[in-house]
N, C-alpha and C positions, 0 to 999 in steps of 0.2 A: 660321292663316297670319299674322294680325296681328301677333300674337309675333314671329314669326321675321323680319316686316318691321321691325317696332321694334329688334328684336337684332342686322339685319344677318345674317344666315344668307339671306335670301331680298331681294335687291333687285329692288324693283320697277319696271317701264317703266311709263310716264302719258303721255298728253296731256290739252289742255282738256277734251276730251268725256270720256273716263274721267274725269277729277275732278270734272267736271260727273255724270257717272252713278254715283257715291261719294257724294260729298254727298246726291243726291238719297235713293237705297235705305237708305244709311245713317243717313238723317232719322226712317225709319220707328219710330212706336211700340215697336213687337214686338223691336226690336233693345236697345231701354236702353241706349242709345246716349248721353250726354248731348253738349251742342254744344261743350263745353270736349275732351270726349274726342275727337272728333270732329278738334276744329282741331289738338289735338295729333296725331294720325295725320296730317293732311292734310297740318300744316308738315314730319315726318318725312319722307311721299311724296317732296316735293318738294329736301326737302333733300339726301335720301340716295340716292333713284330715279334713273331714267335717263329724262330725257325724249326720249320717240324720235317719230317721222314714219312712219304709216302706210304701210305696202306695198299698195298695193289690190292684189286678185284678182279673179279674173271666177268669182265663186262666188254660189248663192244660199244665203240662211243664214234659219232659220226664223223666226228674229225678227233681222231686217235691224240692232237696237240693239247683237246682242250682235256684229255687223261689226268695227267698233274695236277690242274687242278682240284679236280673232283676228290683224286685220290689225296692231296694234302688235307682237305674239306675234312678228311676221314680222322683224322690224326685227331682231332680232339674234339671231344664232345659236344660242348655249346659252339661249336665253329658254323659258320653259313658262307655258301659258296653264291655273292653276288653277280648276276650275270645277267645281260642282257638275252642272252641266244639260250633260251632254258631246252628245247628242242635238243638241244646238244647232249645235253644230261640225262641220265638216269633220271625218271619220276622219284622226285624226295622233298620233303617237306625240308630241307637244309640248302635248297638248293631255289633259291628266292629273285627277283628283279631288284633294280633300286629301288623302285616305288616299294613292292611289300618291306623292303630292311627298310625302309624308312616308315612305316608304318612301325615293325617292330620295336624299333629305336624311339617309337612314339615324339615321332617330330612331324 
């Protein structure tokens, strides 16, 4: 998915707390991540993204962190919220794996 954000094929939505919960996960070890890589994604996000304002819902969600996103998900109409851990999420057809957005992306 990084790809296609860096490419433009896939624009992404952000607020502070996603880039705050970006930075963090993506600090980790396990990712070989380096922080130069990093800030280049980050200034991409922000350059090319859409910063949007949560929609709350009266939903509970199993880990209350991954809230923001779902709830940015919400801010605009053709948005899809990619994720590995769909269990997490409210049942919604916007609410997809890599594999399906890469089907939809018809790649």
């Amino acid at each position: 998915m990084v790809e296609f954000i860096v490419t433009g094929k896939i624009t992404p939505l952000y607020n502070s707390e996603i880039m705050a919960e970006y930075q963090e996960v993506l600090s980790r070890e396990h990712f070989h991540i380096t922080e130069n890589e990093r800030n280049t994604l980050f200034n991409h996000i922000r350059k090319k993204g859409v910063a949007a304002e949560r929609i709350s819902i009266d939903s509970l969600f199993i880990d209350e962190s991954d809230r923001v996103f779902y709830e940015i998900s919400l801010s605009k109409e053709d948005s899809f919220l990619v994720t590995g851990n769909l269990k997490h999420f409210p049942i919604d057809p916007r609410v997809v794996t890599p594999a399906q957005m890469l089907q939809i992306l018809g790649d």
